[in-house]
C-alpha positions as CSV (number, residue, x, y, z in Angstrom):
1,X,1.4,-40.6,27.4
2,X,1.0,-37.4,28.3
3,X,-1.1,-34.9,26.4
4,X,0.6,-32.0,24.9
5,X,0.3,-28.6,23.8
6,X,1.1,-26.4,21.0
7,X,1.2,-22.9,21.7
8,X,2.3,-20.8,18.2
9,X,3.2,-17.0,18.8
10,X,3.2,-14.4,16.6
11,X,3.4,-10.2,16.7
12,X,0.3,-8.6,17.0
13,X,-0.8,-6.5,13.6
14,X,0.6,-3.1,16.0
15,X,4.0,-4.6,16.1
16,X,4.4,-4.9,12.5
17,X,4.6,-1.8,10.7
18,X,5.0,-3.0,7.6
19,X,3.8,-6.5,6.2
20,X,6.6,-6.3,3.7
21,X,9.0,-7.5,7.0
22,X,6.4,-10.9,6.4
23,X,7.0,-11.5,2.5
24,X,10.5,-12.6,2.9
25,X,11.7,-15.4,5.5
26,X,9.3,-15.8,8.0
27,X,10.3,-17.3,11.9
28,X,7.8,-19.3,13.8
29,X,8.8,-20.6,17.0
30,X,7.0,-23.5,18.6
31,X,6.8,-24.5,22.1
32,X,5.6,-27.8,22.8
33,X,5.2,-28.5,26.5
34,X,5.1,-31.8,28.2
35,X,2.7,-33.0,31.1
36,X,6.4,-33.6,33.2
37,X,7.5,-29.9,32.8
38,X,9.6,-30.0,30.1
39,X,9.2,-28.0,26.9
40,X,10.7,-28.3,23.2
41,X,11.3,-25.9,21.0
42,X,11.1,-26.2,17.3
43,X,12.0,-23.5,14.6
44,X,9.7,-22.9,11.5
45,X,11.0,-20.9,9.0
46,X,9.0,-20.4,5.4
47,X,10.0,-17.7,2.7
48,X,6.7,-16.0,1.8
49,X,6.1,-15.6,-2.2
50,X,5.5,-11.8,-1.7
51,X,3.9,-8.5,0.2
52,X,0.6,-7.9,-0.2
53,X,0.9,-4.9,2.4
54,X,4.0,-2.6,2.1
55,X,3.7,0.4,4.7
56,X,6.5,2.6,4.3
57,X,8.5,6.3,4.5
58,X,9.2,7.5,1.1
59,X,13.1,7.3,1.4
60,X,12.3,3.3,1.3
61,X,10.5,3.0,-1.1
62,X,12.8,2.4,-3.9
63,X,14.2,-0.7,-2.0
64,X,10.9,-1.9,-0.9
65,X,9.8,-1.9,-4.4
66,X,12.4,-3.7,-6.0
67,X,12.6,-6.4,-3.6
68,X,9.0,-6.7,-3.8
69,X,7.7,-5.7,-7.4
70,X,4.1,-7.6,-7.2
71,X,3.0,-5.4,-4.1
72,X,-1.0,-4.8,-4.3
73,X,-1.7,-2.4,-1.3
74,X,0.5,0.6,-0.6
75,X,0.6,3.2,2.1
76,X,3.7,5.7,1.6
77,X,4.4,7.9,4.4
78,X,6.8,11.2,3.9
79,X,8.2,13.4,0.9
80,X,7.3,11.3,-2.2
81,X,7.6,13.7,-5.2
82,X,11.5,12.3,-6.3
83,X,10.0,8.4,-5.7
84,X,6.6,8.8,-7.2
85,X,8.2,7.0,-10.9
86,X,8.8,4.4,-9.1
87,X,5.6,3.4,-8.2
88,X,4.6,3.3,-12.2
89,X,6.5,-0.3,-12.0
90,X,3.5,-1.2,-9.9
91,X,0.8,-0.9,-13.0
92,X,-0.5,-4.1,-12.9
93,X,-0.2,-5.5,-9.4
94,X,-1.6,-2.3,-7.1
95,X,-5.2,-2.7,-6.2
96,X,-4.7,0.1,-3.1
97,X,-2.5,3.2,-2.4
98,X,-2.6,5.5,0.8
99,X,-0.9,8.9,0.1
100,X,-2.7,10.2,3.3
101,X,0.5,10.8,5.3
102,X,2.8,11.5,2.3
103,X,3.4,15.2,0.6
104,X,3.7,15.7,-2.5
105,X,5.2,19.3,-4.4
106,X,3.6,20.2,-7.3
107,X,1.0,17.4,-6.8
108,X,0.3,14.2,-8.7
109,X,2.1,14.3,-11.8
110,X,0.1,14.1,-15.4
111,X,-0.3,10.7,-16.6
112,X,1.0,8.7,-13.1
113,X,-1.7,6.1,-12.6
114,X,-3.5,5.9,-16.3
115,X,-3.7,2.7,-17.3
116,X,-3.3,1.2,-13.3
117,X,-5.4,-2.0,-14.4
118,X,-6.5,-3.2,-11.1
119,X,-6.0,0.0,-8.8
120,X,-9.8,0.5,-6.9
121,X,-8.9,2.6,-4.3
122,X,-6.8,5.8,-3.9
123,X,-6.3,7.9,-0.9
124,X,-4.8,10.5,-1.9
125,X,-2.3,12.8,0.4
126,X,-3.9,15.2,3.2
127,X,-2.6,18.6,1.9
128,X,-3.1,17.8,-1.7
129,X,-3.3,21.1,-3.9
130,X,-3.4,19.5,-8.0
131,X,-3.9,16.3,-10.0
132,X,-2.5,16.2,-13.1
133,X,-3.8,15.3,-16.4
134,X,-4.9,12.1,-17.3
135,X,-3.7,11.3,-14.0
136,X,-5.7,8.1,-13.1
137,X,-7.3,8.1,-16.4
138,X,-8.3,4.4,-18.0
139,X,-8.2,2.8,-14.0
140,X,-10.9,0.5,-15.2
141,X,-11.2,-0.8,-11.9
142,X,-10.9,2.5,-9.5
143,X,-14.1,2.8,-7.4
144,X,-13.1,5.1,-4.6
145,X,-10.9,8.5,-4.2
146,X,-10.8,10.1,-0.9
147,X,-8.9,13.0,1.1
148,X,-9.6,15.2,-2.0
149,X,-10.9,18.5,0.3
150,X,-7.4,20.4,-0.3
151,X,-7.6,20.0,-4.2
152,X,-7.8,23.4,-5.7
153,X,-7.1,21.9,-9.2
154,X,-7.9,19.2,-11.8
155,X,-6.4,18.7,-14.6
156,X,-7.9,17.5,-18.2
157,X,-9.2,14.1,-18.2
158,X,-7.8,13.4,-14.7
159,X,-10.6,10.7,-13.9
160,X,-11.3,9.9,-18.2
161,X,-12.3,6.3,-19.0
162,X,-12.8,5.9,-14.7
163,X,-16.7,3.9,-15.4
164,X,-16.6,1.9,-12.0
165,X,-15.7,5.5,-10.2
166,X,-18.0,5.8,-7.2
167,X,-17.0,8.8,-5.3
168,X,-14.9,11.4,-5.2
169,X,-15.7,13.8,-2.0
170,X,-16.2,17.1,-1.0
171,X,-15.0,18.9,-4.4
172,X,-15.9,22.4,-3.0
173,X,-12.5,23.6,-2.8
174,X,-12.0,23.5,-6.7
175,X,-10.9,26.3,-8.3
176,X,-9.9,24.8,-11.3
């Protein structure tokens, strides 16, 4: 008998923008090539549990959210400041948000992340001017906060009850 080969494709981490396209049903094609030239072709297809990566424009977020409500890293991208209640659903499954690419008027609102249980790492959004109060306060687990040059203001017990808090950068541009 002849020997065979297995050869499994799959997109390359560029082609996916957001790993959230991975949580639901899932397509693997196999190709299985004979020594005698022919090849077979057999479908795979699984249903992932859930996303542990959703990368996404604000507008989506909503939908992305309710069809995957135990997401642990999230990277929002665009004007957030209507969407930013929805990601309070999120309290005790996000580990990881990136704001970096998102905007946000009037900045983060008082009270969004307090209590965010396993949250350890926040970037927050390029052009950044405020944090509200009590805004990540009681994030038992947060370690890191980055992109906080543009920050001109901090409100009252913003970072309270933070004890693992490692770092938060370059707070010269504080005026409050």
């Amino acid at each position: 008998r002849d020997q065979s080969t297995i050869t499994i494709g799959s997109p390359s981490e560029d082609a996916c923008k957001s790993n959230s396209q991975l949580a639901g049903p899932v397509e693997t094609v196999v190709v299985v090539s004979g020594g005698n030239g022919l090849n077979a072709f057999y479908t795979i297809r699984t249903q992932a549990a859930s996303a542990n990566l959703i990368s996404c424009n604000a507008s989506d977020l909503e939908s992305l959210l309710t069809q995957y409500p135990d997401v642990k890293n999230l990277k929002v991208s665009g004007a957030l400041t209507e969407h930013m209640t929805k990601i309070k659903d999120l309290k005790s499954t996000l580990e990881e948000i990136d704001l970096e690419e998102a905007t946000l008027d009037g900045g983060i609102p008082d009270k969004q992340f307090q209590k965010f249980n396993s949250l350890t790492t926040v970037k927050l959004p390029k052009d950044l001017k405020k944090i509200g109060g009590f805004a990540f306060s009681s994030c038992e687990k947060l370690t890191t906060v980055s992109n906080i040059e543009s920050v001109e203001e901090i409100d009252t017990e913003a970072f309270s009850s933070c004890s693992l808090l490692n770092s938060i950068m370059n707070l010269e541009g504080l005026t409050k």
